[in-house]
N, C-alpha and C positions, 0 to 999 in steps of 0.2 A: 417463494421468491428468495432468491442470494443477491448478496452481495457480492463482487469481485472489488477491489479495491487496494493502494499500494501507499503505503506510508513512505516518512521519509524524516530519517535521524536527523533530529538537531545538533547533536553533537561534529558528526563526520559526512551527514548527505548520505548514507547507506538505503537502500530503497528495501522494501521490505513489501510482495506481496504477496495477498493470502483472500480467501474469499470466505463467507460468513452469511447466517439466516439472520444476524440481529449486532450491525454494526456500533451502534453506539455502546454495547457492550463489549463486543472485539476490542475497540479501540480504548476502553477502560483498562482493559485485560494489559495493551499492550504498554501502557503507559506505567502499572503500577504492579511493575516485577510479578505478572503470572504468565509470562510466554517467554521460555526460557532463550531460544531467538533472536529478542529484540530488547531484551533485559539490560545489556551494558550497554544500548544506544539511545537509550530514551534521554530526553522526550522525543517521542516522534509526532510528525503533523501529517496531516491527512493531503494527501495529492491527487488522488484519482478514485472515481469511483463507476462501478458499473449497474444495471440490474441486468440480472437472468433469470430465466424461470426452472430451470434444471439444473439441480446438485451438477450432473455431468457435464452440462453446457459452462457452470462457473467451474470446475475442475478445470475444463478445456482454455478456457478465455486466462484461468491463473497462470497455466502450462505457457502457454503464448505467451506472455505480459513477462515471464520471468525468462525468456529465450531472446535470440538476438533480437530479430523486429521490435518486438516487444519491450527489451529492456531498452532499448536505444528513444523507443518510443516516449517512455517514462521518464531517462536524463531529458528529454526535451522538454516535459510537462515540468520538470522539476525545476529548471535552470530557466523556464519564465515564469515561474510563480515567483523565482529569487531573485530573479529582477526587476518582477517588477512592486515587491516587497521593499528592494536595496537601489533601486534605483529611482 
């Protein structure tokens, strides 16, 4: 089983996605300077997540997620979680 899933910099909003066998370690990783990446934008928080059963299938669904549909998809997950966080 993967994860697909797309963080998102506290610093600047930069969306960062990437897929994974064992997320709460990913997301250790990306927090604490070992994925070079996402290193000058942390902290990042977690915005989206998926499961798949095939490496290829989460390769596929990351491809997507980080291309237009996809990325457009993710400012919208993003910009209501921040509002409704900030509003």
């Amino acid at each position: 089983m993967y994860t697909v899933y797309a963080i998102c910099s506290e610093v600047d909003a930069r969306i960062y996605v990437g897929f994974t066998d064992n997320i709460e370690r990913r997301l250790l990783e990306h927090n604490c300077d070992k994925t070079k990446s996402t290193k000058a934008y942390k902290p990042s928080k977690l915005i989206y997540t998926e499961q798949v059963v095939e490496r290829q299938e989460a390769r596929n669904r990351e491809v997507f997620l980080k291309g237009g549909s996809g990325k457009e998809f993710l400012k919208l997950v993003r910009d209501k979680m921040d509002s409704k966080f900030n509003g």
